[in-house]
Every structure is written in structure tokens, then in C-alpha cells.
C-alpha positions in Angstrom: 140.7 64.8 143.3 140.1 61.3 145.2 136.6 60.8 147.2 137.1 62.3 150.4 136.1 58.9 152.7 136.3 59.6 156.9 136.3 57.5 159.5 134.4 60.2 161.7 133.2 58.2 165.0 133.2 54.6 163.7 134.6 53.4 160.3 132.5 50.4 159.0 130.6 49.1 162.5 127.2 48.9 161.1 125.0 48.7 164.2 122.0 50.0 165.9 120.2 51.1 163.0 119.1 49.6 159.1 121.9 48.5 157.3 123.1 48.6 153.9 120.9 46.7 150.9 124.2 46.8 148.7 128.1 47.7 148.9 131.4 48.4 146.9 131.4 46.7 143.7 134.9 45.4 144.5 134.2 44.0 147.2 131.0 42.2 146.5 132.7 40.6 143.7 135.8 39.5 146.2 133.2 37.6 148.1 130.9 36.3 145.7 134.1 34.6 144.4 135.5 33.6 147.7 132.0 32.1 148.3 131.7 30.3 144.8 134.2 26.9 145.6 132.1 24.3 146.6 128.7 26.3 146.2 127.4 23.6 143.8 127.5 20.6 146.6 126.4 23.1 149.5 123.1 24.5 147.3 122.0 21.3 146.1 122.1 19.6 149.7 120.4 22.5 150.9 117.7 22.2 148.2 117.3 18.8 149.0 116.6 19.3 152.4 114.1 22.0 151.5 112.8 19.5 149.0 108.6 18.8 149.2 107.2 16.4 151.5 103.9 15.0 151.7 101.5 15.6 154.8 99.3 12.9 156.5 96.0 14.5 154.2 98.3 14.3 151.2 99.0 18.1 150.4 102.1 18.3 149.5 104.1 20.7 151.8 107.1 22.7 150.4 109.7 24.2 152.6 112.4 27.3 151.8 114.8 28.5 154.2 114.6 32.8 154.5 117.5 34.9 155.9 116.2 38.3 157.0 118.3 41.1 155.6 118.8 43.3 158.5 117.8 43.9 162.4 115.8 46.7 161.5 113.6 44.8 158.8 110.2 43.5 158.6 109.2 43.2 155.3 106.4 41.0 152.7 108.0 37.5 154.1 107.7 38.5 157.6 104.4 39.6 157.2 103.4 36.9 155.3 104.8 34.4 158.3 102.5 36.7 160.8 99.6 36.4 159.0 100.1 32.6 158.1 99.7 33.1 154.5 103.0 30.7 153.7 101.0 28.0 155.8 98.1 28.2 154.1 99.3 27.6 150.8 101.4 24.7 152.6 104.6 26.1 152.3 107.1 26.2 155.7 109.3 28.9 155.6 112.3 28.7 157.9 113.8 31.5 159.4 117.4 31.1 159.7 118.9 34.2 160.6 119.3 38.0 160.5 122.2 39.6 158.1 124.0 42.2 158.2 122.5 43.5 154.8 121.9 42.2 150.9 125.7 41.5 150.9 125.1 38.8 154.1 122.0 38.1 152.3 124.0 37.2 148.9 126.7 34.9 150.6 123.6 33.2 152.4 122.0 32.2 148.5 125.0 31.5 147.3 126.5 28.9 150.1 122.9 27.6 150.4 122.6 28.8 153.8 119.5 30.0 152.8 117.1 30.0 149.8 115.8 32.9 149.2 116.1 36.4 150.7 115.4 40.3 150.6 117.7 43.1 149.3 118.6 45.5 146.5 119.5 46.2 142.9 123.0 47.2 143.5 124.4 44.6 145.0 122.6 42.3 143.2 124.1 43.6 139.8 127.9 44.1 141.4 127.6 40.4 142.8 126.0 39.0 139.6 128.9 40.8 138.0 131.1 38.8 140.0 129.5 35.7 138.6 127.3 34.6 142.2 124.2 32.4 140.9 121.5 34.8 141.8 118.1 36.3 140.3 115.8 38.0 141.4 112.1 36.4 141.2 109.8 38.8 142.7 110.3 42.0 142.2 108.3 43.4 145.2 106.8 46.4 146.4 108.4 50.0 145.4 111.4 51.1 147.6 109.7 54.5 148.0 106.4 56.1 147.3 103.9 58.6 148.0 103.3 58.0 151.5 106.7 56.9 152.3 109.6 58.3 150.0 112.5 56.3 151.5 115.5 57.5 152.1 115.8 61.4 153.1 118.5 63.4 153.3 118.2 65.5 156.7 120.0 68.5 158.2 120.0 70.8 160.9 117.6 73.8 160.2 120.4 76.4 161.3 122.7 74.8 158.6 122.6 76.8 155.8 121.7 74.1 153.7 118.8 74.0 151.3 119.8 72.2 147.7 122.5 70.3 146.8 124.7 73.3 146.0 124.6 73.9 149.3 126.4 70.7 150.4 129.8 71.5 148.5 132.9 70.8 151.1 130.7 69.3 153.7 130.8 66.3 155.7 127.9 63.6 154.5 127.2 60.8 157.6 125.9 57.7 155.4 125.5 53.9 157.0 127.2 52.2 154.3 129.1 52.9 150.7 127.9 51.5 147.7 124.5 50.8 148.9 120.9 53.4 148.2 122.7 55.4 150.5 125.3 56.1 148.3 123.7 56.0 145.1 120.9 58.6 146.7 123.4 61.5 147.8 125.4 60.9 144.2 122.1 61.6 142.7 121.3 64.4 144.6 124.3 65.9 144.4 124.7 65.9 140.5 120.8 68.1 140.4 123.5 70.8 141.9 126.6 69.5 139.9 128.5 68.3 142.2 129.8 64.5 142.5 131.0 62.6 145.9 134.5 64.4 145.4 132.9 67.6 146.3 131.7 66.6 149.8 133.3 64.8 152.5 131.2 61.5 152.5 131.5 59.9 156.2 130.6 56.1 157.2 129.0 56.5 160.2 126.0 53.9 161.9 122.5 55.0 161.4 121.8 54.8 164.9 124.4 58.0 165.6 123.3 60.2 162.9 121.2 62.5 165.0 123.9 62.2 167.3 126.8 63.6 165.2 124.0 65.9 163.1 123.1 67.9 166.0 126.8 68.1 167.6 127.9 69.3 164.3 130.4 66.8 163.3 128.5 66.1 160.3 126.2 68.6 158.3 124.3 66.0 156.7 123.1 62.6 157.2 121.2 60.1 154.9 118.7 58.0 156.4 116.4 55.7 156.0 112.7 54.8 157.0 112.0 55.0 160.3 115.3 56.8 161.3 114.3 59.3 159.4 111.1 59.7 161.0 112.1 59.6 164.5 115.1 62.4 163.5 112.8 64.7 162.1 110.4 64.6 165.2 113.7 67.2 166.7 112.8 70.8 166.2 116.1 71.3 164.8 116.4 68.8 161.9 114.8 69.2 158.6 114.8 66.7 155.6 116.1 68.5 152.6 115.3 65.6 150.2 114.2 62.8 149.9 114.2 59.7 147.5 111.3 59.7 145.7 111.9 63.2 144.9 115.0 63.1 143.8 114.5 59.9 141.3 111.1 59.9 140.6 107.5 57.6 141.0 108.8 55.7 138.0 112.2 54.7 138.7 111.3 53.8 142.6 108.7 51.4 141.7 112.0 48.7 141.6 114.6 48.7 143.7 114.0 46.1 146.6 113.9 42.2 144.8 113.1 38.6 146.6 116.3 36.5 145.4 117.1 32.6 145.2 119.5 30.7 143.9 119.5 30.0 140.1 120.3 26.5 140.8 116.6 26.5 142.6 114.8 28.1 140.1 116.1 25.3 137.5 115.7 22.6 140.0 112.4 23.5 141.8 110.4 26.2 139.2 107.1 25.0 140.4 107.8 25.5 144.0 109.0 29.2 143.4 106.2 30.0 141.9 104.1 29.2 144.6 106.4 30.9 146.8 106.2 33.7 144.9 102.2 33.6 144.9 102.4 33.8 148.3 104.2 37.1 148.0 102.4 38.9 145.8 99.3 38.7 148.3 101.0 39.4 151.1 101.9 43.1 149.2 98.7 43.6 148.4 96.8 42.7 151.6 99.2 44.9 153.3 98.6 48.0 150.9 94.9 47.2 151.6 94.7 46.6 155.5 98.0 49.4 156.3 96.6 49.6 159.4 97.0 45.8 160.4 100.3 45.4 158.7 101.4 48.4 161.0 100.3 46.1 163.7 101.9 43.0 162.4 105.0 45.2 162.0 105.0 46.1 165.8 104.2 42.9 167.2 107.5 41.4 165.1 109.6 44.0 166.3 108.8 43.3 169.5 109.2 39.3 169.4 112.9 40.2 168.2 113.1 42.4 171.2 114.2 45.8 168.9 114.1 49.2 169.8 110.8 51.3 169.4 111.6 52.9 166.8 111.7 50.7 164.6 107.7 49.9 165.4 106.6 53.4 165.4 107.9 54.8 162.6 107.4 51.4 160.0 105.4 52.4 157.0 102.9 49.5 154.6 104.6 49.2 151.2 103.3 50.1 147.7 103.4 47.3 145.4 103.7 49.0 141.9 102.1 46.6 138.6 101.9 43.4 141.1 105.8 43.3 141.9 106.6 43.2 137.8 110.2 44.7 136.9 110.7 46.4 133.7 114.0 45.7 131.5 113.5 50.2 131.3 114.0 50.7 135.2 117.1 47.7 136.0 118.9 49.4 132.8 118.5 53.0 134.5 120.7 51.2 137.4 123.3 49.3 134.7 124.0 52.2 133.0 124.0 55.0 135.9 126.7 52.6 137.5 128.4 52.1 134.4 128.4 56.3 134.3 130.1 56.4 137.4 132.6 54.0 136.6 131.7 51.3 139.2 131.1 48.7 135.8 131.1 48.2 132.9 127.7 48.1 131.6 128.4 46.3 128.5 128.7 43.3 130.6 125.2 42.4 131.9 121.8 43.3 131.0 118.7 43.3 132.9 117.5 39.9 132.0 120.6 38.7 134.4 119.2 40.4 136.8 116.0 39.5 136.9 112.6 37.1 135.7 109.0 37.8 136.2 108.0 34.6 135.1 107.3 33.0 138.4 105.0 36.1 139.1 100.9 34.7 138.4 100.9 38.1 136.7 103.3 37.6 134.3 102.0 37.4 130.6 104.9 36.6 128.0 
């Protein structure tokens, strides 16, 4: 029986609401090849220009151009610009644009559009797969945690539903395919053995899933932090799950990664590790001034002119063992999408993926 895919309200408009950190495997490796001719040239001219400089006092100043992964996303580099951390280690960091999710993000690196950017393990290991020069440096704070646990699964409290057995023959509303919310609802639906080809799994924009929840035309929706949020402040919506149930403290400690270029981490290593400095205490002042980062978070939102939600319901991030990966926790991803049949895991390992040896924490 074929995946039951809908085009219930809009197909693949992904508007109004966070986007997608990942998609299809196919068609990340389409355009990391499409992108690939000529990438060479393009990067290293973009590296150039991005090259050091000296100051009148004689610091030397780097510069890195960032492309933001989504409208709805403030995360550590955007903080870290608030606060004028990046400045003060004499770094200018260039803002050149907001994607349309890790896959924009990916075509950015790769054309040198833009050096370095936010986004998540899936499409990084589908577009690494389809041979686009990119690692991940820093691995970042934890996708979900105690105080926030990502991505939830909500449905109307008249529904019926409770577990994942619950869910058989019914319509799903997700933002995007092959991205976390994908990969969440397949987990959650194998605790009450079912796959995707027992529900009816629905692109739909995360902006109109309370919409289409309440009106019925879907029984479920996946969202996201702080859709999520502002959904379950209706009387008649309930969250059912929730990431950091459904995988665990130990597996969402990774999940989000800062990536370049691999051409820039051969070319400028010293730079990136001051970059990546810069990072790591921008994660762990915001995990110890929350309430400032909140405000940080708002006033952002509001330079970019976005919709209050997005201010409201944005949550501090936990950064798990200083943004270190584990070989353990990038396998888990290899070999679930190996189990699904979206790779084949035999050909990539974590050490593709990732290196935490620009991190200051790193010990060989």
C-alpha cells in the first residue's frame, strides 16, 4: 500500500508559519547536484571576500556571511548579533537573507551565497549523500528539552484520539515531508505499529493547522514551537505528544547543527574556530539569562516585522555537553533512515556529518 500523500488546502506553499529543517532525500540530492557545477569558483570568491582584514588598532577582523533558515527563526547567531558578541570577538557577520528552510540553507553553502547557516540532521545527511560540501561544525543547543520538547503532535480534545493507535486511517496536517515533521509522526506512529501508510499524511502550512484542526479537515497536525503554543491556548486542542517524549533526553540533545562549507573549514580553520567560540557562549548565556534572550527574541521579531506569535511563544535553548555531537546519536539518524528505506546507510557515517574540533571544548 503506497503512502497516502494529499494536497488538502495547499500542496507544498510553505508560508506563514516555521518551515521545514530537511526534505525528501530525492530531492535534496537533485539539488545538491544541480547546485554543484561551478560551486568551486563561486565558494572560493565568496571566501575571499569574507577573507580577514585588519582594523585601524590592528585587530584583525574576520567576516562570515549567515543566511537565516526561516521567517519564523531566531536562533544562537541572531542572538549572538543582538547582544554584540560576534563584534566583540571582531568578527562581522553578514546577514544575507532568510530561507525557506535547511534545504534553502544548503544551496546557500554550497553556491557560496553564504558561509555558514542553521538547520537539521536530515537534510544534512540526504544532501551530504548527494555529495554537497557540507559539515556541520557546531553542533548547537538540543532541538528539544525539558522546558521546551519541540515539536508536538496536537488534536482536538473531542477527537477520539489518545496514542498512536488511535491515529490509524486518519488525516495527519504536517508543514513539510522529509523534514522533523516527518520523521516525528513516523516515530510516533511505529510506538502503536503503524507506519505513514496507515494514516493519511497531508502537506499543509503551519500557519493553517488550527485552521483545518478545528474545522475537521484534518484530525491531526504536527507543529512546532511556538505554533504549538499558541494552538494549545484553544480550549479545544490538546497535544497528544510531543518530541522529547517520543525520542527521548538523549537522542534530542542533537538534531539542530551550524554548517559551512568544507572548502572554508580547509581554507580558513582558524577563523571557524573563532566563529564557533562565539557560538558556544551565546548558548550558554542564553540558558543562563532565559529571561533576556526572551527579550532579545522579541525585539528581533519585531525588527523583521513578524507576527506575535512568533515573540510570545519563543522558548531559550538547552545547550547539551557545550554543543558536542556524539558518533552514538548522528548513527541513530543513519540507520533509522536507512530502516525506512530513504538510504542506504552503508554509505556515510557520522564523521561525514559532522567535526567537533572547532568546538574550544573539544578534547581528541
Amino acid at each position: 500500500m503506497k503512502k497516502k500523500i494529499t494536497g488538502l488546502i495547499m500542496a507544498l506553499l510553505i508560508t506563514g508559519g516555521l518551515t521545514a529543517c530537511g526534505t525528501a532525500a530525492g530531492e535534496v540530492k537533485a539539488e545538491a547536484a544541480a547546485t554543484d557545477t561551478g560551486t568551486e569558483a563561486e565558494t572560493e570568491t565568496a571566501a575571499s571576500e569574507t577573507a580577514a582584514t585588519d582594523t585601524d588598532e590592528g585587530n584583525e577582523r574576520i567576516s562570515f556571511n549567515y543566511i537565516i533558515n526561516n521567517i519564523g527563526s531566531v536562533h544562537t547567531i541572531d542572538i549572538a548579533l543582538e547582544e554584540g558578541f560576534f563584534d566583540e570577538a571582531g568578527i562581522d557577520v553578514n546577514t544575507v537573507g532568510i530561507a525557506d528552510g535547511g534545504v534553502a540553507c544548503i544551496e546557500a553553502i554550497v553556491t557560496g551565497n553564504a558561509d555558514f547557516a542553521i538547520g537539521g540532521i536530515p537534510a544534512y545527511i540526504n544532501a551530504i549523500l548527494g555529495q554537497a560540501p557540507i559539515k556541520v561544525f557546531y553542533g548547537g543547543p538540543a532541538i528539544a528539552h525539558e522546558k521546551d520538547p519541540g515539536y508536538q503532535m496536537l488534536v482536538r480534545k473531542d477527537s477520539g484520539i489518545n496514542g498512536p493507535e488511535d491515529l490509524k486511517g486518519k488525516t495527519i496536517a504536517v508543514a513539510a515531508l522529509g523534514a522533523w515533521y516527518e520523521y516525528f509522526t513516523r516515530l510516533y506512529l511505529e510506538k502503536g505499529g503503524l507506519t505513514v501508510d496507515d494514516v493519511n499524511l497531508t502537506v499543509v502550512p503551519g500557519g493553517q493547522h488550527l485552521e483545518v484542526l478545528l474545522s475537521g479537515q484534518a484530525d491531526a497536525t504536527v507543529d512546532w514551537t511556538p505554533i504549538a503554543d499558541a494552538a494549545l491556548e484553544n480550549d479545544e486542542i490538546k497535544a497528544v505528544t510531543n518530541l522529547y517524549e517520543v525520542m527521548g533526553e538523549d537522542k534530542v540533545n542533537n538534531g539542530w547543527g551550524t554548517i559551512t562549507n568544507t572548502k572554508i573549514l580547509e581554507s580558513r580553520p582558524e577563523d571557524v574556530k573563532r566563529l564557533t567560540a562565539v557560538l558556544v557562549k551565546t548558548d550558554e548565556w542564553i540558558e543562563a539569562n532565559p529571561e533576556a534572550a526572551i527579550a532579545d527574541a522579541k525585539k528581533i521579531f519585531e525588527d523583521r516585522g513578524q507576527s506575535e506569535i512568533y515573540s510570545e511563544y519563543w522558548k531559550p535553548f538547552h545547550l547539551a555537553n557545550h554543543g558536542l555531537w556524539s558518533d552514538e546519536t548522528v548513527q541513530f539518524f543513519i540507520d533509522y533512515m536507512g530502516s525506512i528505506g530513504q538510504i542506504d546507510p552503508e554509505q556515510i557515517k557520522p564523521s561525514d556529518i559532522y567535526t567537533n574540533e572547532f568546538n574550544p571544548y573539544y578534547e581528541k
